[in-house]
C-alpha positions in Angstrom: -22.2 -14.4 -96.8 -20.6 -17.4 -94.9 -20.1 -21.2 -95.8 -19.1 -21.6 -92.2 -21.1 -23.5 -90.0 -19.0 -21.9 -86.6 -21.3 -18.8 -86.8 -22.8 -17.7 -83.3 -25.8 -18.0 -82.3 -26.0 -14.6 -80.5 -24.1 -11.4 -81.1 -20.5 -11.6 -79.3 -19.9 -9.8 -76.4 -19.8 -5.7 -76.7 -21.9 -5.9 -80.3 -24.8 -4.3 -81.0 -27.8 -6.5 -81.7 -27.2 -6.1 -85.5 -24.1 -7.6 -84.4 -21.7 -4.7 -85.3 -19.1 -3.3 -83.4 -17.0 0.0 -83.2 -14.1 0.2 -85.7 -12.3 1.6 -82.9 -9.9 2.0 -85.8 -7.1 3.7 -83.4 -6.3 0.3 -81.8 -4.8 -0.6 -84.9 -1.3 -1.3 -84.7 1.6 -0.6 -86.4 2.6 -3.9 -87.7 -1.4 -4.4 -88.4 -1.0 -1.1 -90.6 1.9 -2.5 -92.4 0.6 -5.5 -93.2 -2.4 -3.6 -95.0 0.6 -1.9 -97.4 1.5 -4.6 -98.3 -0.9 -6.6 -99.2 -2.1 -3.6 -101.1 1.2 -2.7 -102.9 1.3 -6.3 -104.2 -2.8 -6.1 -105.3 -2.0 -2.7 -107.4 1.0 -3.9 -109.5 -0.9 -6.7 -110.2 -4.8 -5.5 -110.8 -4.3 -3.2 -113.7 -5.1 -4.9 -117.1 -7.0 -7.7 -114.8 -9.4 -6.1 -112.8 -12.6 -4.7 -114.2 -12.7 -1.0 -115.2 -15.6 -0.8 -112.1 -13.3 -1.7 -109.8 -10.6 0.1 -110.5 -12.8 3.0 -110.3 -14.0 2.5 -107.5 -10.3 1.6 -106.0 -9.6 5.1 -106.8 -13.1 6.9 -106.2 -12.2 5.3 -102.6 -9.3 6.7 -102.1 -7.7 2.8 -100.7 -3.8 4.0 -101.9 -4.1 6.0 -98.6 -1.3 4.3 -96.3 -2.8 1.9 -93.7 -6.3 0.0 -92.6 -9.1 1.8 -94.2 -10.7 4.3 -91.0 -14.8 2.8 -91.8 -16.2 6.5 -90.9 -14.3 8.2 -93.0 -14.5 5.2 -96.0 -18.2 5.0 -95.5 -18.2 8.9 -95.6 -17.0 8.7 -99.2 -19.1 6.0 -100.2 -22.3 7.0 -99.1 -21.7 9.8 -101.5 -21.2 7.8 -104.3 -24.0 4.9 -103.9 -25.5 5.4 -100.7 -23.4 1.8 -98.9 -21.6 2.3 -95.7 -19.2 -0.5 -94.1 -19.7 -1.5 -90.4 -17.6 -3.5 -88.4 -18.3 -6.9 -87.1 -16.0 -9.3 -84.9 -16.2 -11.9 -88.0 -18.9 -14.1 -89.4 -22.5 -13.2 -88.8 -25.2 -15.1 -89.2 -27.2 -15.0 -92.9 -30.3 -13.2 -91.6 -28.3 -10.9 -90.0 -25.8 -10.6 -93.1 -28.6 -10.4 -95.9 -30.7 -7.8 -93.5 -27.4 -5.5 -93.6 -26.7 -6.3 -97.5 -30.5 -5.2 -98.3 -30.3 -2.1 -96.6 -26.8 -1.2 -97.6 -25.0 -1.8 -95.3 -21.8 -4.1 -95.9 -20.2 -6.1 -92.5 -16.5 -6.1 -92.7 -14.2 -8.4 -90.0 -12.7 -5.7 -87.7 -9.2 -8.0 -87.7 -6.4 -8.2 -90.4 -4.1 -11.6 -90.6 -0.9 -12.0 -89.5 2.3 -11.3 -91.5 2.9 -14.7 -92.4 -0.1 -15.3 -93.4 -0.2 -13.2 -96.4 -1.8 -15.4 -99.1 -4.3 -17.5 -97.4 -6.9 -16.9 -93.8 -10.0 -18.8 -94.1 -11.7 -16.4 -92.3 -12.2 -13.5 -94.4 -10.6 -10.8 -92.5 -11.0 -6.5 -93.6 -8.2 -6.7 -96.2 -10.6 -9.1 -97.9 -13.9 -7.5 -97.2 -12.6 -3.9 -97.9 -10.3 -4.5 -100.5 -11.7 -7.1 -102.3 -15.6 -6.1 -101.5 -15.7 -2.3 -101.1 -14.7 -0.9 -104.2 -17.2 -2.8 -106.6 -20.1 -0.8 -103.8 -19.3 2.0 -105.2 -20.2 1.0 -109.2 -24.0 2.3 -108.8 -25.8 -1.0 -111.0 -23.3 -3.5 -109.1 -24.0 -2.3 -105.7 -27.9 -1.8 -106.7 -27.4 -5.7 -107.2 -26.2 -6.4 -104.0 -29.1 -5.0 -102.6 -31.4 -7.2 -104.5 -29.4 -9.9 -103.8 -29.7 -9.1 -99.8 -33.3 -8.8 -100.4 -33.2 -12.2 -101.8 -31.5 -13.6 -99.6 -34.4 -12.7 -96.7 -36.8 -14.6 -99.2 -34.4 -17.5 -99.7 -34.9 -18.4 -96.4 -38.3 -18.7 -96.3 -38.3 -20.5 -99.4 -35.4 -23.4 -98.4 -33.7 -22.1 -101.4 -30.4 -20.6 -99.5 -27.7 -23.3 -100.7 -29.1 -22.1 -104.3 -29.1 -18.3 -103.6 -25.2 -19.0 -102.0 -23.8 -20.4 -105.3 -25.0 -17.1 -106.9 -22.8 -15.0 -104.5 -19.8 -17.6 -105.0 -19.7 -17.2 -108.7 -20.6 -13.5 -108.6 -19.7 -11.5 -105.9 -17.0 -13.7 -104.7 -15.6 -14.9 -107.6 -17.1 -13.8 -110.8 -15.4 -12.9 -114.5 -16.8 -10.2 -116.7 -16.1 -9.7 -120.4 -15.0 -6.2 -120.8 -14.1 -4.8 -124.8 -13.2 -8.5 -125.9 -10.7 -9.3 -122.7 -11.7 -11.0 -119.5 -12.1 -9.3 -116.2 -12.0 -10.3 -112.3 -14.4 -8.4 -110.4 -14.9 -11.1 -107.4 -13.7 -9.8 -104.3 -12.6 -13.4 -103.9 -10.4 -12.9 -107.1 -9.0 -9.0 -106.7 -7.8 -9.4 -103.1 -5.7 -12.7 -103.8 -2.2 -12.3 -105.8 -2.2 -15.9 -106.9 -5.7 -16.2 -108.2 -5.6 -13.0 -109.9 -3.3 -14.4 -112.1 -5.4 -18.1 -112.0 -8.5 -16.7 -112.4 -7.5 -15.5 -116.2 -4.2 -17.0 -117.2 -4.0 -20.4 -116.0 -5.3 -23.5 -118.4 -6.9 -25.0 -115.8 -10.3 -24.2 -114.9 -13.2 -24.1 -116.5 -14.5 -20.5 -117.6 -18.3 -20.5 -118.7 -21.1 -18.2 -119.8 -22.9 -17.3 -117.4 -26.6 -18.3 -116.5 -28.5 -18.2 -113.8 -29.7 -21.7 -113.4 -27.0 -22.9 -114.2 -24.7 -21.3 -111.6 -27.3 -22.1 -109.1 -26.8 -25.8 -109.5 -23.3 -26.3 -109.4 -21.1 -26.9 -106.4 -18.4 -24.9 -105.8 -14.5 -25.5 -103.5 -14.1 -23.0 -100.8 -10.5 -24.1 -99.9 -8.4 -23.7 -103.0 -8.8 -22.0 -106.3 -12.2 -22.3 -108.5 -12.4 -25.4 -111.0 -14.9 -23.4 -112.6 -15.8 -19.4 -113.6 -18.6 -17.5 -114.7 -18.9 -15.0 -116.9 -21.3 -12.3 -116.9 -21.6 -9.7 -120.2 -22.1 -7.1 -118.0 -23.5 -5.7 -114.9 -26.4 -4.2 -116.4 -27.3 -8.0 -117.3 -26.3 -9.5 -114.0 -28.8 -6.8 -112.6 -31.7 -7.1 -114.9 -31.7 -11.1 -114.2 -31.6 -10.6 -110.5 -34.2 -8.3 -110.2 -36.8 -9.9 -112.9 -36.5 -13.6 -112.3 -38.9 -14.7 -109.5 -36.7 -17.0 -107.6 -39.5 -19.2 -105.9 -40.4 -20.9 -109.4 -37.0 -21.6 -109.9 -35.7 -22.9 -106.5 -38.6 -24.8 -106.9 -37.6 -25.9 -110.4 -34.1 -27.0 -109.0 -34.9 -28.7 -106.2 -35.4 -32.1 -107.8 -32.6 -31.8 -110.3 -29.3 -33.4 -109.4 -26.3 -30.9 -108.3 -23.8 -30.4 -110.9 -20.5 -31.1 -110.1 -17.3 -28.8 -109.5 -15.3 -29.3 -113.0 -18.4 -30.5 -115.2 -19.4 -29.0 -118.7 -23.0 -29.5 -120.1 -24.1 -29.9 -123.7 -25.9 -26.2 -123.3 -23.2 -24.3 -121.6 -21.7 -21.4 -123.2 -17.9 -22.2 -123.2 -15.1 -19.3 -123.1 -12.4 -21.6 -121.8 -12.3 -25.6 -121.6 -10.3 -25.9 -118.8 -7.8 -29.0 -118.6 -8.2 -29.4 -114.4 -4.5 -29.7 -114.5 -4.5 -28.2 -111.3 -6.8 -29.7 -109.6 -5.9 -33.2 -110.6 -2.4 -32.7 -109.1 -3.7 -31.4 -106.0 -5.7 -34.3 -106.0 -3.2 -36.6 -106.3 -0.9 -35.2 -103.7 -3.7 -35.1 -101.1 -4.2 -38.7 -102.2 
């Protein structure tokens, strides 16, 4: 889902009125092509012994080593196999009815445009090597994608119920940038994480952020940075729990709950929380500074 308020009102021009799009993968150029390689040569030396043991399955169940931008038809083919999710293309962001409608009946939207060559490690629109790279694979772990659709089902609740800037924080932590334990070791799973070569290395070696146990009300509450890397991370224990919270926990009660407790802050660590990692916000402090 987007945090961007420059979202259409309408679908663009030549879009269906779910607001997808042929692939039309074919007009893919060359340079477009190469730029894929490389982003993924540098994602696989550095994913192994970081990446969760779902994703790396699914990585390979996908068949993503394949040279070039991912053909949708032919990805979705394989995928639909495996968990019953197909990608579509859109032109970029789409509205969150449209994007939790699409989630719930799996169905995941994917930006038919790859960034330039100098613009290898940062576009703050998410473009396909982020949304196929860093999203696909984890649709093809059967209890991970089964969340996803709970969470798009949610999501069409959420916004009868006012509770979407809640339900968003969920997706930050989780989808976009969650941490599972795995036999001891933390593990990136967030798309957010896996399809960027400097926080891939953040996300587990560096002192900085904070990396807490994860709980739902908790995660719900706390504000999150959408221009650098995470001051904070949450852990889940597994996907199996991640799922079994989602599905039993009726969300009304709780946005309810929240909604006259204060935000908690990027960076802040409560009496109750479940500590992995105190981080020192080295980073963040020096960024801070030099913006300053």
């Amino acid at each position: 889902m987007t945090n961007d308020s420059h979202v259409l009102d309408s679908p663009p021009e030549g879009a269906a009125a779910d607001w997808t799009i042929p692939q039309d993968w074919g007009r893919f150029t060359a340079a477009e092509h190469a730029v894929w390689d490389t982003l993924y040569a540098r994602q696989a030396k550095l994913l192994p012994g970081r990446a969760s043991k779902a994703y790396l399955r699914g990585l390979d169940a996908l068949q993503l080593s394949t040279s070039g931008i991912p053909n949708f038809e032919e990805l979705s083919e394989r995928l639909m196999k495996l968990t019953g999710w197909q990608v579509v293309a859109v032109h970029g962001l789409v509205p969150d009815d449209v994007f939790f409608d699409h989630m719930a009946n799996r169905r995941f939207v994917a930006g038919n445009f790859i960034r330039r060559a100098d613009q290898l490690d940062y576009l703050q629109e998410p473009d396909v090597f982020h949304d196929v790279f860093g999203h696909v694979p984890m649709l093809a772990d059967p209890v991970f994608a089964d969340y996803c659709v709970a969470y798009g089902e949610g999501g069409k609740r959420a916004l009868e119920l006012g509770g979407l800037n809640y339900l968003s924080r969920l997706y930050w932590y989780t989808v976009e940038f969650g941490l599972i334990q795995e036999d001891g070791e933390l593990r990136i799973y967030g798309s957010g994480i896996v399809s960027s070569a400097a926080e891939s290395n953040f996300a587990l070696e560096d002192p900085s952020p904070n990396r807490l146990g994860f709980d739902l009300k908790r995660v719900m509450r706390t504000e999150y940075r959408i221009d650098d890397f995470q001051q904070n991370y949450f852990v889940i224990p597994s996907f199996d729990e991640l799922l079994r919270v989602t599905v039993e926990t009726d969300f009304a009660p709780l946005y309810e709950a929240i909604k006259p407790l204060p935000d908690i802050r990027i960076a802040d660590i409560l009496p109750e929380d479940v500590v992995i990692t105190r981080g020192t916000q080295a980073y963040a402090r020096t960024r801070d500074e030099g913006r300053g």
